[in-house]
N, C-alpha and C positions, 0 to 999 in steps of 0.2 A: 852820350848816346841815349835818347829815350829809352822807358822798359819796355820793350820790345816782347812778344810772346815767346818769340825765338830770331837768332840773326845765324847765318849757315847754312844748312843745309837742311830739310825735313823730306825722309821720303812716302813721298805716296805709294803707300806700301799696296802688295797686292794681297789678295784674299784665297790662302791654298785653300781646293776642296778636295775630299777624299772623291773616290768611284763612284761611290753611290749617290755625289752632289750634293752631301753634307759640308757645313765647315770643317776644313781637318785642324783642331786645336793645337796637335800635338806637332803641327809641321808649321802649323802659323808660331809658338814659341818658339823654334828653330829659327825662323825667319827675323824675330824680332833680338833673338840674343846677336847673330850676325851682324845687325844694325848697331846693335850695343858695341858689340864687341870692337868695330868699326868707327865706333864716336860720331854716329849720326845724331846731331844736334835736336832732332823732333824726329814723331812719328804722327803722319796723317793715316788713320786709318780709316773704312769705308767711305773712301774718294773715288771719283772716277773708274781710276786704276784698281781699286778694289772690289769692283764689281757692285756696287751698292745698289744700281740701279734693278737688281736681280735677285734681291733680298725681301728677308720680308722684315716689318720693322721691329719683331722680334730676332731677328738672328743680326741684324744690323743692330740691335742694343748688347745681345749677347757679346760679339765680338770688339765694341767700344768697354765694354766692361771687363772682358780679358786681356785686352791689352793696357788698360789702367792697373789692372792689377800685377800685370807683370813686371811692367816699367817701374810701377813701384816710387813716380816721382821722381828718376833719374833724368828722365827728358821728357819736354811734355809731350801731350798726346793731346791731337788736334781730331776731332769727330768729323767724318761728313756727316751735313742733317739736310742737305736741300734738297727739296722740291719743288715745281711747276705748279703744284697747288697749296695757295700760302696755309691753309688749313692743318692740312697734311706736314707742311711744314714746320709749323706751332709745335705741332706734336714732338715730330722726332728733335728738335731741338729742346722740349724736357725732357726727352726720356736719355737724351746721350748726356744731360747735363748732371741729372738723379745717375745715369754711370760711371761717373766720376771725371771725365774729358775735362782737360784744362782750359779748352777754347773749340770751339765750332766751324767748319769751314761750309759755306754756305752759296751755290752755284745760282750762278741766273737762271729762269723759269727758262725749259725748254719747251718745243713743240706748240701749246701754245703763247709763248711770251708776254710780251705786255710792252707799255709805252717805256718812258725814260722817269715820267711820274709814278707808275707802277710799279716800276725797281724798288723808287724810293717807300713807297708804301708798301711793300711789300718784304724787304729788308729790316726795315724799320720794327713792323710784326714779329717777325721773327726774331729779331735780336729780343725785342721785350717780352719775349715768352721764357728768358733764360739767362739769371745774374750769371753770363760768362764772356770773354772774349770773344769776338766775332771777326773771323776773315772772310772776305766778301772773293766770289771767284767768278771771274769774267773769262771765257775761252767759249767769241762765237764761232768756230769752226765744230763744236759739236753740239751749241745751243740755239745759232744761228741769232742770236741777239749780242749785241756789243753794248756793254755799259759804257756811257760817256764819261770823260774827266769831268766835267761838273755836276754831274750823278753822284760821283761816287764821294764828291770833296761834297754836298749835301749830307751823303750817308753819314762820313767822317765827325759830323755835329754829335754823332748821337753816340751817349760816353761809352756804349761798349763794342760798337762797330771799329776796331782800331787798326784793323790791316786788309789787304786788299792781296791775291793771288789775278796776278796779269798774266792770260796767253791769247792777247789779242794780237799779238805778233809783229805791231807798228811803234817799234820805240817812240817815235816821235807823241803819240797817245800817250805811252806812260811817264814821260817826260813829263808833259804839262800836267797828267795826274799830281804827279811825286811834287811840282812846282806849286799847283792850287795847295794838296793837302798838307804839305810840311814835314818834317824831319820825323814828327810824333807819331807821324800816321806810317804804317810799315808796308813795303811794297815787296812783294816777293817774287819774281820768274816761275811761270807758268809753266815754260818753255825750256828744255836742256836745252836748246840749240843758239838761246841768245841771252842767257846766264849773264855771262861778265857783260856784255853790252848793257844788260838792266842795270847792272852793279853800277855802272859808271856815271850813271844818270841818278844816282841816288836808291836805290833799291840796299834793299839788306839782305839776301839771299835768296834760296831757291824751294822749290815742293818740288821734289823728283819724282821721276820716273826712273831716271838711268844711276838713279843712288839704289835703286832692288837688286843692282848687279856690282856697281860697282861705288861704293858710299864712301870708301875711304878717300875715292882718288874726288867724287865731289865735292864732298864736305873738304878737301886740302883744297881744291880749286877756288871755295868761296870765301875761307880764310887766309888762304894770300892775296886775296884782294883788300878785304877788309884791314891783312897789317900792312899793306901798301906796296905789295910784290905786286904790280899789274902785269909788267911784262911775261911775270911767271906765270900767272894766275892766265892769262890769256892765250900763251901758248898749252895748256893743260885744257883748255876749252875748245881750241884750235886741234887739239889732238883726238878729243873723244868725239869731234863732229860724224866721224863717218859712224861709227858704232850709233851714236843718236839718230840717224837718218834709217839704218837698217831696223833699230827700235822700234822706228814709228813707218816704217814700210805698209803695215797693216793695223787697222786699229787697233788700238789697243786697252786691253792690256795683253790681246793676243802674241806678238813676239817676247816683250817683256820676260812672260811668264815660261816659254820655251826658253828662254837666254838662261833662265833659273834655274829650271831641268837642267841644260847641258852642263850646267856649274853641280850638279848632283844635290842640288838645295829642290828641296817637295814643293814645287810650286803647286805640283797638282794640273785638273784639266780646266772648264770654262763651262760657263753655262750659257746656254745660247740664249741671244742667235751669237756671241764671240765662239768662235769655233779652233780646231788647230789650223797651221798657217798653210798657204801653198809652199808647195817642194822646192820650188826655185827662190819663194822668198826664205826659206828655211836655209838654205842653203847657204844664201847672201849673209844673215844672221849668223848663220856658224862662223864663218871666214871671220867674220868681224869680230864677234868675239875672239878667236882666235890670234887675230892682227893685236888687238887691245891686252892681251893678253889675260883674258880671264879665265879659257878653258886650254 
């Protein structure tokens, strides 16, 4: 198997804040030993799910710099640095790189987007502002842009662009991805909800969401696939669908970060506009956890 950043599971961790809308350091440590503790194969922090979009690019270097150092090179630690503006972009990919991140996760321009040649010149900048590993992340249901398979198998040329986070949600796209790019290039599930489906089609694991809650049973899900338990590995993907569905009821990382709470882990509150969830999807949330057996 090529050297891969990481093959299993990485989760997109979330970003507790104290009351007053600060980072809470001391509840983000808690958060991160639990993952440990759990054998979560990687940690992505200020992703998506971490709220990064709500940072400023000092407290998004602070918190890439805390958890390097806590990890301590047990498992790597993956940075968000993207942004919409390749500029801006440049940037936070030195400054998470000067913090010690083993590799960079790097989202398509949202809002204003750009072509399919734009991707490429625009990724391309970014990767050369920073000798580190580059994972490229396509999910247009919140960027409203879809990176193509021959987008991304161009990216792929360029020697530190080496993995790709897919949640464009049409296997058959990542299919012919995984097929243009090759074995060397690493493709990762976006998406809890079609995990082993990617795995089957050549993928080498996941970037969770539903690993902040529950990591041990993901991270077992993607390595009995990998030692060749499909059947098992597929019924344990088949089992967490409904808890995955009530997850992503509402954006997120808004249930996510409730599902944490009710487990007595500080996930902390949000900073808007993600807000706390409505009562009835709250509701749905609890039960499921409940069914899954987490609280």
């Amino acid at each position: 198997m090529a050297n891969h950043i990481f093959t299993g599971s990485a989760v997109a961790l979330v970003t507790p804040f104290a009351p007053d809308g600060s980072v809470n350091y001391d509840a983000l440590a808690d958060l991160l030993q639990f993952q440990l503790d759990n054998q979560t194969d990687a940690f992505v922090i200020c992703g998506t799910t971490g709220e990064a979009s709500t940072m400023t690019d000092g407290e998004q270097t602070e918190c890439v710099r805390f958890c390097v150092e806590y990890v301590n090179k047990r498992v790597p630690v993956i940075a968000g640095a993207g942004s919409n503006d390749t500029a801006h972009g440049i940037n936070l990919c030195k400054m998470v790189a000067k913090a010690g991140a083993d590799a960079m996760l790097l989202v398509t321009p949202y809002y204003n987007k750009c072509t399919q040649k734009g991707l490429i010149r625009h990724f391309t900048a970014q990767a050369a502002a920073a000798d580190i590993p580059v994972i490229l992340y396509n999910v247009p249901t919140r960027t409203s842009l879809n990176m193509q398979p021959q987008t991304v198998y161009e990216l792929s040329k360029v020697p530190n662009i080496v993995a790709l986070k897919e949640a464009c949600g049409d296997i058959v796209q990542v299919a012919e991805t995984i097929r243009l790019c090759g074995s060397d290039f690493a493709v990762y599930s976006g998406n809890d909800d079609y995990t082993v489906p990617l795995l089957s089609v050549g993928g080498v694991g996941v970037i969770s969401v539903i690993a902040n809650v529950a990591p041990r049973q993901t991270r077992d899900m993607v390595a009995k696939f990998l030692d060749g338990d499909v059947k098992g590995s597929a019924a344990m993907q088949l089992d967490m669908l409904p808890l995955v569905r009530a997850l992503f009821c509402e954006v997120s990382p808004g249930p996510v970060k409730a599902a944490l709470n009710m487990m007595g882990k500080n996930a902390g509150g949000y900073r808007m506009p993600v807000c706390e969830m409505d009562d009835g999807n709250y509701r749905t949330l609890k039960r499921e956890m409940q069914d899954y057996g987490l609280i």
